[in-house]
C-alpha positions in Angstrom: -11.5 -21.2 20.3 -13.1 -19.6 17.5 -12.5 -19.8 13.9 -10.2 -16.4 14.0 -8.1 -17.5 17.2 -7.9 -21.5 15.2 -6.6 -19.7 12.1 -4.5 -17.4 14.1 -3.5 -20.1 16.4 -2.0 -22.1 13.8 -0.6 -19.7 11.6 1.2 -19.0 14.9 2.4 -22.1 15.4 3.6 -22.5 11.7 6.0 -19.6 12.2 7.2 -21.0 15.4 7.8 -24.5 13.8 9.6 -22.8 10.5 11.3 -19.6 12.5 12.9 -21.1 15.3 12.6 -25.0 15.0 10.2 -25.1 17.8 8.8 -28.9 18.1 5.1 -29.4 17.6 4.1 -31.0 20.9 6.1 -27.8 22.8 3.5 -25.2 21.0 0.6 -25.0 23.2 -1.7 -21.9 24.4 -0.2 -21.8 27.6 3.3 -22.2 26.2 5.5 -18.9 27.4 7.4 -17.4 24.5 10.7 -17.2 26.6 10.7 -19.7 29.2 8.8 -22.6 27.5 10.0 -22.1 23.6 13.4 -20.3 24.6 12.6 -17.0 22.4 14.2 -13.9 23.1 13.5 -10.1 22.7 15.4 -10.2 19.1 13.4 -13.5 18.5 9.7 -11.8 19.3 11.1 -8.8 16.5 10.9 -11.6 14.0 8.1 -13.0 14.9 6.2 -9.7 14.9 7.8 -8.8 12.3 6.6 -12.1 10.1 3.0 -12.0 11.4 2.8 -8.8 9.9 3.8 -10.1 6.4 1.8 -13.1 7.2 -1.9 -11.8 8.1 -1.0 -7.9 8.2 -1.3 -7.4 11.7 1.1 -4.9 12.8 2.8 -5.3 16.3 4.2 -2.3 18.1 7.1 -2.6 19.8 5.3 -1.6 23.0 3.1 -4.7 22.5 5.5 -6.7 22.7 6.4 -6.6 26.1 2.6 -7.7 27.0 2.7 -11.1 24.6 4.3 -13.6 27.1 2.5 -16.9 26.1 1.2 -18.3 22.5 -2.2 -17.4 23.7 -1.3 -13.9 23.9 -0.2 -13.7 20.7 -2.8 -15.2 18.7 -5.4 -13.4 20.6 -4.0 -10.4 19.6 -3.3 -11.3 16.1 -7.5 -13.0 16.1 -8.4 -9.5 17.4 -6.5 -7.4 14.8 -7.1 -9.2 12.2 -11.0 -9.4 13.2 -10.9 -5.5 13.6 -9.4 -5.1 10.3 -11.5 -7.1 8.5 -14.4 -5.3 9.6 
C-alpha cells in the first residue's frame, strides 16, 4: 500500500469502528462490506455519505454497487482523493 491507500485505509477503518461497531481484527482489505462486516445498502449510504465529509470524496450512488470489500473502498477513496489533490 501506498501512503494515499494507508491514509485512506485507515480512515476507512475508523468509520467502520465508530459507524457500526465493527471490531478491529474483522477490518481487513479483503473483508466484504456485507457478508464479512454485516453492512447493508442503507449502511454503505452512511458510509459514503461520511467519507465525503471526511476526505471530500464524493460517492455516487451508482458506485456503490461496485464497492463490495474494504479494499474497494479505500482504493476508490486513495484514487479520488489523489485525483483531487492534483
Amino acid at each position: 500500500m501506498n501512503l494515499a491507500s494507508e491514509t485512506a485505509f485507515e480512515t476507512v477503518r475508523e468509520l467502520l469502528r465508530t459507524l457500526f461497531d465493527v471490531p478491529d481484527d474483522q477490518i481487513q482489505p479483503g473483508a466484504h462490506l456485507m457478508d464479512d462486516l454485516d453492512l447493508d445498502s442503507l449502511d454503505a449510504v452512511e458510509l459514503a455519505h461520511s467519507l465525503e465529509d471526511e476526505v471530500g470524496v464524493t460517492i455516487e450512488d451508482e458506485d456503490l454497487g461496485s464497492l463490495r470489500t474494504v479494499r474497494d473502498v479505500v482504493a476508490f477513496v486513495s484514487e479520488r482523493a489523489h485525483g483531487a489533490s492534483a
